[in-house]
C-alpha positions in Angstrom: -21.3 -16.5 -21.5 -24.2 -18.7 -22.9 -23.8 -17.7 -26.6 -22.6 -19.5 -29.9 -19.5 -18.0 -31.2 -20.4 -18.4 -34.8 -24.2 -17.5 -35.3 -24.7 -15.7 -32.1 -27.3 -17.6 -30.5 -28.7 -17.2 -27.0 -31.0 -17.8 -24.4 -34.6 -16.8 -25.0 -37.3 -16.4 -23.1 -41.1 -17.9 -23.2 -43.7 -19.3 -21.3 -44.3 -22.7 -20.3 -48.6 -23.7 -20.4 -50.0 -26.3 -18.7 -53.5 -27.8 -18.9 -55.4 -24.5 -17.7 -53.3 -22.9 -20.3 -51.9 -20.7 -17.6 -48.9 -19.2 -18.6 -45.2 -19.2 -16.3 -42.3 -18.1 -17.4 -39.7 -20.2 -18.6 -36.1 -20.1 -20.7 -34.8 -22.0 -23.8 -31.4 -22.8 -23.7 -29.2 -23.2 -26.9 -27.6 -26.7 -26.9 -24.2 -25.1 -26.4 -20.7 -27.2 -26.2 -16.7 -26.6 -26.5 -15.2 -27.7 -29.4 -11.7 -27.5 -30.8 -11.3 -26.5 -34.3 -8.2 -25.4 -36.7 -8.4 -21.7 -38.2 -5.6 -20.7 -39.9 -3.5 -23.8 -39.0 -3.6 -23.1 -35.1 -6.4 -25.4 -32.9 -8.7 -22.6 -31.2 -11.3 -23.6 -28.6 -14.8 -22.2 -29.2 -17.8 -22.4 -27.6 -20.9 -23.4 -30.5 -24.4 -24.6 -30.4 -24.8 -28.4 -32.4 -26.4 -27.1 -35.2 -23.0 -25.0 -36.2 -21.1 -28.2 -35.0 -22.9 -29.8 -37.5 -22.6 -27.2 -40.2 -19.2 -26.8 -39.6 -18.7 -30.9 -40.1 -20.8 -30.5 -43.3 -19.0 -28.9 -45.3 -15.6 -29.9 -44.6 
């Protein structure tokens, strides 16, 4: 499923305008990738958006 393990992020929905301003609709799709982490001394695979990826790098 498209969502980040950690923060819960998801798909949302909008509109994309174009000159006329008319309005279609449209989705925005979290940057979403598999990563490998260690938790508790075992290597889980989770799915996460970059910005946790990121986080996650941080503060280690």
């Amino acid at each position: 499923m498209a969502k980040c393990e950690t923060c819960g992020k998801t798909t949302m929905f909008g509109h994309a305008r174009s000159f006329s301003q008319r309005a279609t609709n449209r989705t925005f799709r979290p940057n979403l990738q598999k990563v490998t982490i260690f938790e508790n001394g075992r290597s889980i695979q989770k799915t996460m958006c970059a910005k946790c990826i990121r986080t996650m790098a941080k503060t280690k």
